[in-house]
Structures are given as C-alpha cells and as structure tokens.
N, C-alpha and C positions, 0 to 999 in steps of 0.2 A: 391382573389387568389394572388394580388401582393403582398397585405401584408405579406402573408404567405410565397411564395418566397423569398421574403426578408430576412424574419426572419429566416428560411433555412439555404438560403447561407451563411448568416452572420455569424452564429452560425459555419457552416464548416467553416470557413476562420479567425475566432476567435483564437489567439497567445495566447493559454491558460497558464495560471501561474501555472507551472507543482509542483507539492510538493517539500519541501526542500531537498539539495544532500547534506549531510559534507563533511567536508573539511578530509583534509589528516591528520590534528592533532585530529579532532573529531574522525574521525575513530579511530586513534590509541588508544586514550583515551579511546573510548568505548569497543574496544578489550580488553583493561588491566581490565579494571575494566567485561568483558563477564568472560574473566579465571583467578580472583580472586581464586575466591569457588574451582578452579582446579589446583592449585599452584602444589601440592604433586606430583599431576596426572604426571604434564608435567615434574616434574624433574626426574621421574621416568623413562617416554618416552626418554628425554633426554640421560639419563645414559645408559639405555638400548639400544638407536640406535649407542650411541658413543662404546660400548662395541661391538657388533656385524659387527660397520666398522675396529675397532681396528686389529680384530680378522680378518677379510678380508684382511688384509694389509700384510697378514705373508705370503701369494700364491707368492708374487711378488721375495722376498728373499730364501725363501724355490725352485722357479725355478733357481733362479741366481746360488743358492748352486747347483742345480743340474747340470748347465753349468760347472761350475767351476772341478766339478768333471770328468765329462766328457773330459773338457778339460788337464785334468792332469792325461785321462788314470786312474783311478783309475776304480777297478773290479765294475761288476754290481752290488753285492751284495749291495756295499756300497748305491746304489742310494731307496735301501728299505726303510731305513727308512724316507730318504724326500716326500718319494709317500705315506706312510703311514701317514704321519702331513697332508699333503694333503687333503687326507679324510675327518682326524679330522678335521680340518679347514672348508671345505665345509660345514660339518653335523654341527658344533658350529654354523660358522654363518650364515646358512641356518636358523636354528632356532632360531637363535637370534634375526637375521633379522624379521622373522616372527612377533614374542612377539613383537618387537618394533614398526613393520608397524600396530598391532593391535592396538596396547595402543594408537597411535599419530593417527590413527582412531576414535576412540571409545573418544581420547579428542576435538577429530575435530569434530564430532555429537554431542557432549554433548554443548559442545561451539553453535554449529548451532542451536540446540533446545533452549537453552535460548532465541538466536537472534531471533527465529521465535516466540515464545511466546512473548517477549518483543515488537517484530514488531506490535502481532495481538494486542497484549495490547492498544498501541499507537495508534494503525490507529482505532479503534474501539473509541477512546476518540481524536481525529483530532477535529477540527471544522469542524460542514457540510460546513459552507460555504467558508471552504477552500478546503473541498473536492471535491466539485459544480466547484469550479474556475477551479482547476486541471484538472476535471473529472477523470470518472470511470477509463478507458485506465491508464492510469498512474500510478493509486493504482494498478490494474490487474497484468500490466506486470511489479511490484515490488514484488507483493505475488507471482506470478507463474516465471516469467522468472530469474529475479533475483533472488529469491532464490533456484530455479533448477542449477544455476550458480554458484553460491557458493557452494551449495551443493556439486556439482561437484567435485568444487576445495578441498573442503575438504576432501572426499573420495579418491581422484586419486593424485593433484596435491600436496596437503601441506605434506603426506608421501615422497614423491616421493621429494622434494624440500628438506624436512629439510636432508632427507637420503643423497643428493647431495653435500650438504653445507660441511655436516660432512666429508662425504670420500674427498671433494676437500681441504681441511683442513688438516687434516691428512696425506694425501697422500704427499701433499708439505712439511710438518714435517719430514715424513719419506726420501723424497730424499734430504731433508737438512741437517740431520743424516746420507745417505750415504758420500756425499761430497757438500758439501755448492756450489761448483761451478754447480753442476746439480741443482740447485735450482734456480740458476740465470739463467744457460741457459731455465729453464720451464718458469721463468716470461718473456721472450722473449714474448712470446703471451699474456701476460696480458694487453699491451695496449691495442693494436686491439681492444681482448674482451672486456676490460672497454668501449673502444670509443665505438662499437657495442652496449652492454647495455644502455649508456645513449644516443645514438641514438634511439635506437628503443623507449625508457620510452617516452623519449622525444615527439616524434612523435606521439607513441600509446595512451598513458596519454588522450590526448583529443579526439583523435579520438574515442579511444572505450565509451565515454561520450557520445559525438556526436551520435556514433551510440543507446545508450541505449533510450535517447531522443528521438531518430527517430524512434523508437520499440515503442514507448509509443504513441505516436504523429499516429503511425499508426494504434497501438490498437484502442485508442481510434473513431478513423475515422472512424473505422471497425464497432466498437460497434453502434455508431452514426448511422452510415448508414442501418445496421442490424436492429438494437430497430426502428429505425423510415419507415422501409420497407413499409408499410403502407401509408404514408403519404408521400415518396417521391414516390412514384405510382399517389399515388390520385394526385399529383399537377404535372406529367412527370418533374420530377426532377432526373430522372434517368442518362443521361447525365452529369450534374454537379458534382451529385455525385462520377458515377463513374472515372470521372478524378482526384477527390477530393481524392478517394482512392489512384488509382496509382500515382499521385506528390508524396504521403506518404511515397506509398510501392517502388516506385522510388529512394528517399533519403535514405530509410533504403540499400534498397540492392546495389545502389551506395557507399554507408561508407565500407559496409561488403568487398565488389570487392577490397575497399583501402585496408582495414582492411588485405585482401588475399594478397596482390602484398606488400607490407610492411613489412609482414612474410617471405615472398621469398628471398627479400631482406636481411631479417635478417640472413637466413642460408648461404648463401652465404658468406657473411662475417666473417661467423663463420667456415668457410671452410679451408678459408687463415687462420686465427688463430691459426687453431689445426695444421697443415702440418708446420708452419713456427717453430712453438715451436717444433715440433715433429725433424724437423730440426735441431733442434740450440741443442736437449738433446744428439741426435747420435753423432753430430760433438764433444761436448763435451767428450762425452765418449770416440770416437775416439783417440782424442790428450789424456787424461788422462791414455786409456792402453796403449799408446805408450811411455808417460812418463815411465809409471809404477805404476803410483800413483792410482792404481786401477785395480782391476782384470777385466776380460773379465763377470765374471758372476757379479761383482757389478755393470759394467757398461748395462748389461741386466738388471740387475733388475731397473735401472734408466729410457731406456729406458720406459720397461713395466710399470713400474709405471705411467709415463708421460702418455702411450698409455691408462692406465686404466682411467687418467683425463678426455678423452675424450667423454663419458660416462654422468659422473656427470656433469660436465663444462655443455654441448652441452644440457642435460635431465634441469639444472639448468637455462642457460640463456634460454633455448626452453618456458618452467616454465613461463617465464616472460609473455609472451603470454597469459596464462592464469590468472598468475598473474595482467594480467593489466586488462581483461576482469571481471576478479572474484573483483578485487579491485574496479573498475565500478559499478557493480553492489553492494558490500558492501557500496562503499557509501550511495546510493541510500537508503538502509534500514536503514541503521544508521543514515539518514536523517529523517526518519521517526521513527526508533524505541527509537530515543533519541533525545530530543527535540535542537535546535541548539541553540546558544547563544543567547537573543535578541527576539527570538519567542516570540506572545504574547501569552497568557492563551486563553483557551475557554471560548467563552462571557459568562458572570454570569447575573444570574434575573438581575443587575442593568446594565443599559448598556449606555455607553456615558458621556459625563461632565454633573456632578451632577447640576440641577438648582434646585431654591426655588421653590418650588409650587405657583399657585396662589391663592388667597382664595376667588376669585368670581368665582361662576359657568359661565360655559359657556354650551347653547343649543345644542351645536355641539360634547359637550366630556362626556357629559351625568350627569355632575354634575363638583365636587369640588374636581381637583386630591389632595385633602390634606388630603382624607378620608385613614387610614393607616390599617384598617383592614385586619387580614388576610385574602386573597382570592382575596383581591381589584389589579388591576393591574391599573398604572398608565403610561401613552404615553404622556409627552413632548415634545413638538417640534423635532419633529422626520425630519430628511432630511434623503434620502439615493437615492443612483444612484451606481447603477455598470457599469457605463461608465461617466465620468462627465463630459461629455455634454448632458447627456440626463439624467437628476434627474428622479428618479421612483415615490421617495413621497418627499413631501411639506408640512414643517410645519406643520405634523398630530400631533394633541394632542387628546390624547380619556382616559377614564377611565370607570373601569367595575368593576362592587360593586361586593361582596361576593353574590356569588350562580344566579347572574344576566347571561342569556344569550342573548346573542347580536350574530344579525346577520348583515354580512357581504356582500355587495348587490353592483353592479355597470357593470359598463362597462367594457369590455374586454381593457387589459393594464389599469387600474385604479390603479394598486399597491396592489389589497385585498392580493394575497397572500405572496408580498413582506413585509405587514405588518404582515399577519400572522405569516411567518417565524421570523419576528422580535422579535415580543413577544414570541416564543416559543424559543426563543435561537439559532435557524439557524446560522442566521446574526447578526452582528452588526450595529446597524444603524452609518451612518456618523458624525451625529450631534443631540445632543437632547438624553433624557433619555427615558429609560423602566425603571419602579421600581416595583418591588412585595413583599410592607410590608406581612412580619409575613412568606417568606418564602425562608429564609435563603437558603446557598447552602452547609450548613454543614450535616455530617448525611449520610444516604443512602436513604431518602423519598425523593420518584422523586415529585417534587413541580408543573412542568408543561408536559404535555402530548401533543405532537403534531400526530393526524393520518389524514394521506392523503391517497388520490384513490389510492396511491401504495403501498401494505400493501405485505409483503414478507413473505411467509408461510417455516417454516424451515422444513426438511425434519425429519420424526421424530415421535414418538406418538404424537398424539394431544395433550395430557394433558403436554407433555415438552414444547409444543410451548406457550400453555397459560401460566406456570409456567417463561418464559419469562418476564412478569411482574411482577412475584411474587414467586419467587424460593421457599418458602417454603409454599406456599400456598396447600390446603387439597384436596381430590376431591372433599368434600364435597362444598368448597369455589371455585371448580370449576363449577361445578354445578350450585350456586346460580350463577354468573357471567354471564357464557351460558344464565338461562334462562334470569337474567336480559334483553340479550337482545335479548331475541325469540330464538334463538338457541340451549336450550336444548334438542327439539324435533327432528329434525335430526341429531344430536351428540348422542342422544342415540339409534338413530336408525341404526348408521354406525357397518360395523362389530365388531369392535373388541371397538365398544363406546369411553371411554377415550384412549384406547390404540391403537387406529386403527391406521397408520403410513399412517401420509398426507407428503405435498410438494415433490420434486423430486420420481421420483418413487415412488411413496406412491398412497395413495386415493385420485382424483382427485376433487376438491375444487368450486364449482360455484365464480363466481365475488361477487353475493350477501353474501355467505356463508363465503368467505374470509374475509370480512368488517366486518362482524358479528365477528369475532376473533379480530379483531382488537379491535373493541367496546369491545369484552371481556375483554381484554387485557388492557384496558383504567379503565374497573369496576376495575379489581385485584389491577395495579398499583395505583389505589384512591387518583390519583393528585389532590391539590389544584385547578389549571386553567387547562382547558381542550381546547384545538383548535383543533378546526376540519377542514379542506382546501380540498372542496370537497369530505370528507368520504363518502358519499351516493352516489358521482355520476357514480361508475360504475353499479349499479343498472338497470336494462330495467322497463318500465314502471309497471311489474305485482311485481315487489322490492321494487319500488322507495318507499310507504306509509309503509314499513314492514320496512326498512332501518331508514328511518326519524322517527320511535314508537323507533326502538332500541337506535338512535343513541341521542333522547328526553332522553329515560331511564338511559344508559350512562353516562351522562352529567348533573343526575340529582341531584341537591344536591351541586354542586358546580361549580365556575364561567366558564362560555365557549363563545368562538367566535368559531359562526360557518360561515364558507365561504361557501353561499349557493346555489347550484347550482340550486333549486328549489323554487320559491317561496314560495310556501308552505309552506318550511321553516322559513323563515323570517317572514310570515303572522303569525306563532305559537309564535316567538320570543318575549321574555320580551321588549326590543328595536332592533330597523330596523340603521346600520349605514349608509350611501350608498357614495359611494367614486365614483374620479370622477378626472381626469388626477393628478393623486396622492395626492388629496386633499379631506376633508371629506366635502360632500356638504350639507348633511341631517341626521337629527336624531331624532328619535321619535318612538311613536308607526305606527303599521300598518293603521287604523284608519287615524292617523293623517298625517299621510306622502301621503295619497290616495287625502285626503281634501285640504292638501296646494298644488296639482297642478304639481310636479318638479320631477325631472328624476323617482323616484321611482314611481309615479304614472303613469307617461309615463311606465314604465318596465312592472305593474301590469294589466294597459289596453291592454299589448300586450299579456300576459298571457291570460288572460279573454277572450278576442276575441277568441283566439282560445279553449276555452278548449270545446267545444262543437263538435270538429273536432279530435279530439285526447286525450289521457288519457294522455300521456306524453308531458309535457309542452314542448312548442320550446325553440331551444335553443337560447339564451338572450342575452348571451354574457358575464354571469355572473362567469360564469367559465375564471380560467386562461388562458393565451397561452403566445408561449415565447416574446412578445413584454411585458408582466408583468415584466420581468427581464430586 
C-alpha cells in the first residue's frame, strides 16, 4: 500500500512539461500563412467595411449643416433635405455595415476551420511520449477551451475591432478636414489611451498565460483524480487528492479575480481619456467660433465627431481584453498546430546514436543483432529513465527474428513496458538504438503496431472503427479479420451486424469484445512487429484462454513481444524474456527457464501452486504499474 501511495502522490505533485506555446512571431507567421488561400476574401472585407464607415461619417456634417441652418433662422423647409440624406445614410450603412460584418465573419470561420483542422492534424501526429509528459489536461483544454476562445473572438471580437480601427481612423481624417486645430485638440487623449493600452498588454500579456496554464494544470488534476476514482478509494487517498484539486482550482480562480480587478482598472483610466479630450474638442471649438474661423455648426459637428470616437476608442481598447485572452489561447494551438523551431521529429524505427552491431550472439538478446531481416527488430544498449535519478532500463540489448514471438515476463517496475513502448515508437530511449531492418518509415504501411489494455472504441458503425486500420478495407476483409480472432460470431449476431453503432451512445461493448477489435484491427493494419502490453488483461477468467487463441491468431505470421500478463502466455511463446530492475535477466524457452532455477521459475511455481485453487492465475506482478515509468 505504501508503494502505491507513493506512486499517487508523486504522480499528483509532478511539474508536468505542458505542450509547446509560440511565440508572438510564430503566431504571426502562422496567421499569414492560415489567410493566404483568403487574400481576395479580406481585401474584399476590407473595402467593404471602409466603405460602409465612410458612408457613417456623413450623419456628423449633415447634423452640423442642420445647426448652422437653424442658427441662421433659415425656414423649415430648408432643413428636408438634410433629414432626408439622413435616412439615406442610415439605410446605406446599415447595409453596408452588415455585408461587411458578414464577410469578416465568414473570413474569421474559414481562418478558424483551417486552425482546427491543422491543430487536430498535428496533435493526432504529437509524439505519445510527449503527450504522456504533458498529459491529457493540456491537450483537452487546448481542443475545447482554447478554441471555444478564439472562436469566440472571431465571431464577436475581430468584426467588432477591425470596424473600430476603421471608423477611429477616419473619423480623425474627417476632423482634420474640418480644421487641423480640432485634431490636435482630439489627440489631447491619445496619450492617456496609449499609456492605458500598453499598460494593460503589458500586465495582461502574462497574466492571461498564467491563467490558460492554470486551466490546464487543473484539467488535468480533474481528469487524474476522476479516471483514477477507483484506486484513490481503494488506498483513502481521498484527502490528498482532494487538496490536490483545489491548490489547482485555487490558482486558476485567483489569476481570473486578477484577470477581473485589472479590467476595472483599465476602464477607469479610459474614463479620464475620453472626458479630457472631449474637453480640449469644445474648448477648441469655443475659441474657433469666437474667432470666427468657424461656424457654430462646424464646430458641432467636431464635437460630435470626437463624441462618436468614444464608441470605437473604448469597443477598440475594451477589445484588447479579449484580444489578449484569445491571443493566449492562439498561442497555445499554434504551438501545437505548427511545429515550433527546434522541435524534434517523432521517433523513427531507428531510435538513438546509431552503434555497430555485434557479431557474437549473446544468451540474453536471443541471438546476433546483425541479423537485417525484414521483421527482425534489433535493441542496443538501450538506457532510459524519465527522471534521471531513477533510470527505468539498463543497458537492455534484445533482438527478435522474423515471425518470432517472445514474451515479456518480470516483476512489477522491471521496465517491460517502458521497453515495450520503446520499440513500438512511444518513447525514445536516452541512449542505445532500436533498429527495424526492411522496415522503412516511408509509404503509408504501418510497420509496427502497439495494442494495450486500453483500447478506445470510436463512436460509430462498427465496420468504421475497424476500417481504422485499414480505410479501404472490404467487409468481406472485415469479416475474415473478426473471425481471425473469434469475433465473427457476435458481430454477426449484433443488430444491425457491421452497421450496428458502438462506442459513445452506441451498443455497449464487453472488456473482452473490445480487445477482440483491437486484435482485429492489428489483422487489417498487417504490421511487420506486433507488441502487445497487456492486450488480454482486461479479460475475467472465463476471457482470459479466448483472448490469449485470438490474440496467438493476431500475431500470427509475424514478429511480436507480448507483455504477459498470464503465464500461460509466455508458457506458449517461441522464447520467454524476463526482466528484472530494468535489466534482461533470462532468456530461453519455457522448458529451460523452469530447469535453470531463477526468477522465472520462482514466477511459474507461484502460478502452479495455486492453479488448483482458482482458474484465474494470481496476480504476479507481471503486469505494469506506475513505478514502470
């Protein structure tokens, strides 16, 4: 039990290395190059919202005109025709306005949909075991929260901003065309506001980082604590945990509370801005109609001009708010949907600094890794440790001939399926090669196949989940697959047979029945090396010899390490490996390993002993748990 506490808590208190964030030139970069394809679109957008604020800009003059009339005692009559442009003005760029907010819509979705597909692209071809490092939390509230965030901004916020730009732009053109000196009095408040903006960027910029991290950091915990319910029951880890949650969901909603009181801040000072300028436009006009150098209704429409800045200004810098939050979180995918400078490649069959082979067999690696056959997988001096003070494996060297299956046999924390992952391309080992002559990584033939006890059933007809391995595969070729491994006979017996709609909502799935897919899935895709880590063990004892036929069938015909959680298996296997504080200690047949005396004979007498007491073996330890990592 203390082991397992350990291994618990450690795991919750673990500073996980969260996936890459870009930078603010990678962002950009990747922006220009997302609306390429949509150059046309946006000059369109462009021309269309500058047209439509143009066309808004004439209400301000067309009122002044009306002062000016008014104040010169001229008849009502005269004041018809400025009420009538009026209208026209309204009804132009009411529609105008529309057309434009569509178009910078509809380039803002089209821009998003690439970003999402290019994300799922990317994180679908991540390394696992940089995925592992991050965890799930991280990816999660990148695909959902992050891009609900963006999304966002691009529906509400990026119309709403470019529309801002424009009329704050124009609008100061326009009172620079009345008299230059109203233009100077309107930048009266541009310091302010500039200080204001890079104030707030300034401050916000990391903060809302800070908080997107702490969103993740507390997914993740969530997820942790949720998926492993179970098991922090069985050991009253309940407690640990749930502090472990709230430190999380503490730091998240302490950033947010900043994130709140920072905003406050920001309108405030955006208060005195618009009132000081608003200030400094009347006084101008003031002294200008007293000169004379300016009518009572030019100097209105100066004001009102200024008053309409306040509008766009206050919608523009409010904007940034979201801007910095949605910029956050763009990072965040652009970190992921495009790879950053510097990132290494996902490990390839060859893995580590290349060494000579040797050309004397050794007992322990099951012959001569010099043997280059396709199918042969060859392990050199392998080191690896994901903490380095605590190496996992040592100096494993192992090789497995074409169509050879070896099982994989030891103590709990021995490394089996640190090595498994290794050769299946997970990981990268630290030091020491993986080599798999004859099976290039060029092509689309998947070369190695790894299925573990966790095997995820997509929602969906069945025969799409199996086409997962093999998209253009027949049903006829699904069929033969099925029955390869016993599973034809309840697949045909489901309602709706190939079509029936398993995973989420669907037709519910046995442990054993899932496996079985998996193993199908394993026949379609018709990898060179097959690794197996655990497939059979979610099995109950009336599974476990039904699983072990399928998963022999499987596998059969070409190289596989199976990580066994039954001896039985290993008893069946071509050679027995048996590892042992992440070194290989034994190797041989079954026969031979029971006569020399040493751990695996110790495993098999414990087996034995009992089997006269139980159908399902005890458990051995042969299985992984998290002190393997």
């Amino acid at each position: 039990m203390s082991d397992a506490t350990t291994n618990t808590n450690e795991k919750a208190n673990t500073v996980r290395e969260l996936l890459p964030t870009a930078t603010a030139a990678e962002t950009r970069a990747a922006l220009r190059e997302l609306i390429r394809p949509y150059r046309r679109s946006a000059v369109g957008c462009f021309a269309t919202m500058m047209a439509a604020t143009a066309v808004g800009l004439l209400v301000q003059p067309l009122l002044g005109h009306m002062v000016d009339l008014v104040a010169d005692r001229r008849p009502p009559a005269d004041l018809t025709l400025p009420v009538v442009l009026l209208v026209v003005v309204a009804l132009v760029q009411g529609g105008t306005t529309a057309l434009g907010l569509s178009h910078v819509s509809k380039l803002g979705e089209s821009v998003l949909a690439r970003l999402r597909e290019q994300f799922v692209d990317r994180a679908l071809r991540l390394p696992l075991e940089q995925v592992e490092k991050a965890g799930i939390g991280d990816l999660n509230a990148r695909v959902t929260r992050d891009v609900a965030r963006v999304g966002e901004a691009v529906r509400s916020a990026l119309p709403e901003l470019a529309r801002s730009v424009l009329a704050i732009v124009l609008t100061l053109a326009a009172m620079a065309a009345l008299d230059w000196r109203f233009l100077l009095a309107a930048l009266v408040a541009v310091p302010v506001q500039a200080h204001t903006a890079r104030w707030y960027v300034r401050n916000a910029v990391p903060l809302y980082a800070r908080e997107r991290i702490a969103t993740g950091a507390q997914q993740q915990q969530l997820l942790d604590t949720i998926a492993g319910g179970g098991t922090v029951r069985a050991y009253r880890l309940e407690e640990p945990h749930t502090r472990h949650v709230t430190e999380r969901s503490s730091a998240a909603v302490k950033l947010t509370m900043s994130g709140v009181k920072l905003v406050l801040r920001f309108y405030n000072r955006l208060h005195v801005a618009e009132y000081t300028g608003l200030a400094a436009v009347l006084v101008t006009g003031f002294l200008l109609v007293r000169t004379g150098s300016v009518s009572i209704g030019t100097a209105t429409t100066a004001a009102l001009y200024f008053h309409s800045l306040f509008t766009p200004v206050n919608s523009a810098l409010v904007l940034l708010d979201d801007a910095q939050t949605a910029t956050a979180a763009l990072n965040r995918l652009v970190g992921v949907a495009y790879r950053p400078k510097g990132e290494p490649e996902p490990p390839a069959p060859v893995s580590g600094p290349q060494a000579a082979p040797t050309e004397t067999g050794d007992p322990l690696t099951g012959g001569t890794p010099s043997d280059d056959a396709p199918g042969t997988v060859t392990v050199s001096g392998i080191h690896h440790a994901y903490e380095a003070s605590r190496p996992v494996l040592r100096d494993v060297s192992l090789t497995l001939y074409p169509g050879e299956r070896v099982a994989l046999v030891g103590p709990s924390g021995a490394g089996k399926t640190t090595l498994a992952k290794l050769i299946a391309g997970v990981h990268r080992p630290a030091s020491g090669f993986i080599r798999l002559p004859g099976t290039g990584t060029s092509g689309g033939a998947l070369h190695v196949a790894l299925v573990t006890q966790e095997t995820h059933v997509f929602a969906g007809p069945l025969a799409e989940d199996l086409r997962l391995a093999r998209a253009a595969a027949s049903d006829d070729e699904l069929r033969a697959a099925l029955a390869a491994v016993d599973a034809l006979g309840w697949v045909t017996a489901l309602p709706e047979g190939l079509g029936t709609v398993v995973g989420e909502g669907g037709h519910r799935l046995t442990p054993a029945q899932v496996q079985q897919l998996a193993l199908a899935r394993l026949v379609l895709a018709d990898p060179a090396v097959a690794v197996l880590d655990e497939a059979t063990a979610e099995a109950g004892s009336t599974g476990a010899r039904l699983l072990e036929t399928a998963a022999t069938r499987a596998v059969e015909g070409r190289t596989a390490l199976v990580v066994a959680h039954r001896l039985t298996q290993a008893a069946a296997a071509d050679r027995i490996v048996v590892m042992q504080d992440g070194r290989i200690v034994e190797s041989g047949h079954h026969d031979e390993l029971c006569a020399a005396d040493g751990t695996y004979a110790s495993l098999w007498q414990a087996w034995s002993g009992t089997r006269s007491i139980t159908d399902h073996p005890p458990h051995i330890n042969t299985a992984s748990t998290p002190k393997d990592h």
